[in-house]
mmCIF file of the C-alpha atoms, coordinates in Angstrom:
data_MODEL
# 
_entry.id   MODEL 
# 
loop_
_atom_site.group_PDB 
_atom_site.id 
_atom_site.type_symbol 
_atom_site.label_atom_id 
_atom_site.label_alt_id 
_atom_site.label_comp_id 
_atom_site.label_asym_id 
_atom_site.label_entity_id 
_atom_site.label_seq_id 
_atom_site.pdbx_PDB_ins_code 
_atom_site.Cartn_x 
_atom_site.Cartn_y 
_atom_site.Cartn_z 
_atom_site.occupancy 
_atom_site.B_iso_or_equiv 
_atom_site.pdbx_formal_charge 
_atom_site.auth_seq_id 
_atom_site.auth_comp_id 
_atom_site.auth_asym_id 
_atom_site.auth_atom_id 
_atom_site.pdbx_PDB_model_num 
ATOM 1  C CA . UNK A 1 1  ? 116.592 132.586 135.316 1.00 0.00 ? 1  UNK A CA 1 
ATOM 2  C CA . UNK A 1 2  ? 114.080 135.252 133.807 1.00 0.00 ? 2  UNK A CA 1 
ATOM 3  C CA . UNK A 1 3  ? 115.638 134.690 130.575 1.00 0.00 ? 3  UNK A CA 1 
ATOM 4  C CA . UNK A 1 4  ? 115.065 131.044 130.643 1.00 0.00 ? 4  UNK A CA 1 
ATOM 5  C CA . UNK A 1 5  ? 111.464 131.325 131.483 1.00 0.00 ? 5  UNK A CA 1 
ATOM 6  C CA . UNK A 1 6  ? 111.157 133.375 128.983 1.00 0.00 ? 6  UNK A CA 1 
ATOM 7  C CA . UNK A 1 7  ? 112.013 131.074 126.219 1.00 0.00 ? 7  UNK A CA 1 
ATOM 8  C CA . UNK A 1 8  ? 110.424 127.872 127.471 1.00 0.00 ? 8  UNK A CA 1 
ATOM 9  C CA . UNK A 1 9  ? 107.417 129.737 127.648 1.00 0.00 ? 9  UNK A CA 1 
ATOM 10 C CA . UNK A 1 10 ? 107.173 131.118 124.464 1.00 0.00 ? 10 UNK A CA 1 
ATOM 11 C CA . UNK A 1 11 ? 107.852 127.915 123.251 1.00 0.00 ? 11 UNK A CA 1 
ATOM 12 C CA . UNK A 1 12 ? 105.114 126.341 124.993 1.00 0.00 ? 12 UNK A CA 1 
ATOM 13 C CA . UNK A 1 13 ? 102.842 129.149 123.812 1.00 0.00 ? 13 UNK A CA 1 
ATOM 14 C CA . UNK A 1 14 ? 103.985 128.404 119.947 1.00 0.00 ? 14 UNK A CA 1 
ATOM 15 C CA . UNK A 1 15 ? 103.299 125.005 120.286 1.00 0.00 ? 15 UNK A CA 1 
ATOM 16 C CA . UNK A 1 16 ? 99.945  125.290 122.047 1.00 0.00 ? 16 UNK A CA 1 
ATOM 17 C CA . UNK A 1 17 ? 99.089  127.442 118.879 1.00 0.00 ? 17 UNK A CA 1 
ATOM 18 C CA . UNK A 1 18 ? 100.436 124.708 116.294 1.00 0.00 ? 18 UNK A CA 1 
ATOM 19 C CA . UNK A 1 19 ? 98.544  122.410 118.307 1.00 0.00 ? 19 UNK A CA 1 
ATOM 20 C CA . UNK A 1 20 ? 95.110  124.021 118.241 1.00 0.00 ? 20 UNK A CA 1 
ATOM 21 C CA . UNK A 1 21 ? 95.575  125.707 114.653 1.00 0.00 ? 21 UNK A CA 1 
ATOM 22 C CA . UNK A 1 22 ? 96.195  121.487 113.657 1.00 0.00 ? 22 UNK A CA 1 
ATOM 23 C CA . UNK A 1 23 ? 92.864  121.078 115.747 1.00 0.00 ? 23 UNK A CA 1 
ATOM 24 C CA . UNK A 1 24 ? 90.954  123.542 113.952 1.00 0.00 ? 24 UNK A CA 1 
ATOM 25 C CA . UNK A 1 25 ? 91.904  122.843 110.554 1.00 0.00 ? 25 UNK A CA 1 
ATOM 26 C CA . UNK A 1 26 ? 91.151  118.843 111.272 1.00 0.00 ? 26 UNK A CA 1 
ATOM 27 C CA . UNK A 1 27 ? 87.871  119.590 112.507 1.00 0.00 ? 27 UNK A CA 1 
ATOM 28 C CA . UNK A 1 28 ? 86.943  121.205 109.416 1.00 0.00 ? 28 UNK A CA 1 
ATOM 29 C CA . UNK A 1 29 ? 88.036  119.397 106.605 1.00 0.00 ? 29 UNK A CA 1 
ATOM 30 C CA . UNK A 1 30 ? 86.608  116.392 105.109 1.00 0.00 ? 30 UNK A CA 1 
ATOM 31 C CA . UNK A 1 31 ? 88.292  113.855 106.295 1.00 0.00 ? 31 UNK A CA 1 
ATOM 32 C CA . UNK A 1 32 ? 90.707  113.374 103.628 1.00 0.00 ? 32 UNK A CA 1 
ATOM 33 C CA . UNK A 1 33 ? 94.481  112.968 104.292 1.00 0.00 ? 33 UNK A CA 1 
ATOM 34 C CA . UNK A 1 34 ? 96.697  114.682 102.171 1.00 0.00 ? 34 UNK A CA 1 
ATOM 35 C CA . UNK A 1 35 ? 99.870  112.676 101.341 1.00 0.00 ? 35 UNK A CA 1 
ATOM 36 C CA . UNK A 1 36 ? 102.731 113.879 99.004  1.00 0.00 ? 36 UNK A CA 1 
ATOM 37 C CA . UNK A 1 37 ? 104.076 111.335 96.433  1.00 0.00 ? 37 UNK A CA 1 
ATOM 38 C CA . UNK A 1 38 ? 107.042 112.851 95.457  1.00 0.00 ? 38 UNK A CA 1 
ATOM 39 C CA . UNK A 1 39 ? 108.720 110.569 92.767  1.00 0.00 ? 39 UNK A CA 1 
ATOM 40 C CA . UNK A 1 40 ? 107.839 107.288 93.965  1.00 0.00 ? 40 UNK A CA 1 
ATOM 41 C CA . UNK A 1 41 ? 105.428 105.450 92.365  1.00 0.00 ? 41 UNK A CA 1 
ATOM 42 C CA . UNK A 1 42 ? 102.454 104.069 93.441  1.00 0.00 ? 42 UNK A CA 1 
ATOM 43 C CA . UNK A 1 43 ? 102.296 100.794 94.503  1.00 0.00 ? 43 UNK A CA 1 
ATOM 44 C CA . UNK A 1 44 ? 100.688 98.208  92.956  1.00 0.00 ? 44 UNK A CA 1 
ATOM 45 C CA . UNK A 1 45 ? 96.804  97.049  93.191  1.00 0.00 ? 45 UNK A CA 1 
ATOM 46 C CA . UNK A 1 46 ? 96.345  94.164  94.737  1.00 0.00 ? 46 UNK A CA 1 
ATOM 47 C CA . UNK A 1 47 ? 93.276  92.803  92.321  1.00 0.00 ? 47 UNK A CA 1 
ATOM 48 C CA . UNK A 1 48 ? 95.283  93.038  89.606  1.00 0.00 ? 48 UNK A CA 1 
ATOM 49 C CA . UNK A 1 49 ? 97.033  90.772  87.705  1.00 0.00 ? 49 UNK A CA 1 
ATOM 50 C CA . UNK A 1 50 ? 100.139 90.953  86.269  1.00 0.00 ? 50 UNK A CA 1 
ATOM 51 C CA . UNK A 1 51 ? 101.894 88.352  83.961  1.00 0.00 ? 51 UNK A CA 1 
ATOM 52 C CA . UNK A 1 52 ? 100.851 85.884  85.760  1.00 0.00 ? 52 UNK A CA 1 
ATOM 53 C CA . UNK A 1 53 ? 98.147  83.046  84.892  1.00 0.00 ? 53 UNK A CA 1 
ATOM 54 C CA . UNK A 1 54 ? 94.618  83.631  86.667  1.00 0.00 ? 54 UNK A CA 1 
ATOM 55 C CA . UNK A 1 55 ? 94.240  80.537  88.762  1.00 0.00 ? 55 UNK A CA 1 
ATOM 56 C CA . UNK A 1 56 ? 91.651  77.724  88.073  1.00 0.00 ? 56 UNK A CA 1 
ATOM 57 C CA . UNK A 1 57 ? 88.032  78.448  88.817  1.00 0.00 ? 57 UNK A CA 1 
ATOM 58 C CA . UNK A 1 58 ? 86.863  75.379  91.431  1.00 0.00 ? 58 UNK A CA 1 
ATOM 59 C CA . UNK A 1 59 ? 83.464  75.254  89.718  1.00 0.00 ? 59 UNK A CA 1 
ATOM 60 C CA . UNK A 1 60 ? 85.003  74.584  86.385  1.00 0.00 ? 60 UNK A CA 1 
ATOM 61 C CA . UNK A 1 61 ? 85.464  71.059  84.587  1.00 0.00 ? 61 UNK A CA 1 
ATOM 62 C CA . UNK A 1 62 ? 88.899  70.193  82.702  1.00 0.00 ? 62 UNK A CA 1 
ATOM 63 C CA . UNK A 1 63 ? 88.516  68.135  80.287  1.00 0.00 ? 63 UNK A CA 1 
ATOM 64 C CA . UNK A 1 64 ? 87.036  65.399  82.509  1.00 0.00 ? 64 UNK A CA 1 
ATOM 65 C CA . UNK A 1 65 ? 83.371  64.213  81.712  1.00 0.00 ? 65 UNK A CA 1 
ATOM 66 C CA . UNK A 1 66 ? 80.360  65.710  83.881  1.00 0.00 ? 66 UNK A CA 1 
ATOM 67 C CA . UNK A 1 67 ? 79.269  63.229  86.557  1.00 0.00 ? 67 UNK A CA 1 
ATOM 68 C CA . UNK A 1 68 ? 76.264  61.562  86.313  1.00 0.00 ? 68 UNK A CA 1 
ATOM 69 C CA . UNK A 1 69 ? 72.955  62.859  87.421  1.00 0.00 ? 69 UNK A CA 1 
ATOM 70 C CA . UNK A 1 70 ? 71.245  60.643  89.790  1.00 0.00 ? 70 UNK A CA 1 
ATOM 71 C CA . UNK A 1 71 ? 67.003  61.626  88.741  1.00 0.00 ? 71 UNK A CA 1 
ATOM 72 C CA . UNK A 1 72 ? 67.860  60.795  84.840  1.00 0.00 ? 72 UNK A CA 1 
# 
């Protein structure tokens, strides 16, 4: 039974130490998240287009004449 307590408590003391070392390094960094692309690439912008046509502007006129102006 020794044995056993043995190991679940080293293990609980190895963890507590990940744990707080995780802590400490958190606490003093910058914020930034560090994320490994391995060989994946990025995805893609969203505010980019690609091939495809940039839709119509609303305040734009077609070919259609301006409407008149009511103090002329």
């Amino acid at each position: 039974m020794s044995r056993k307590l043995t190991v679940v408590l080293l293990a609980m003391i190895v963890l507590a130490g990940a744990m707080s070392l995780k802590t400490a390094v958190v606490a003093h960094s910058d914020g930034s998240v560090i994320v490994a692309h391995g060989g994946a690439p990025l995805p893609p912008t969203p505010w980019k287009h690609g091939g495809a046509p940039l839709p119509p502007t609303p305040w734009k006129h077609g070919g259609a004449p301006l409407p008149p102006t009511p103090w002329k």
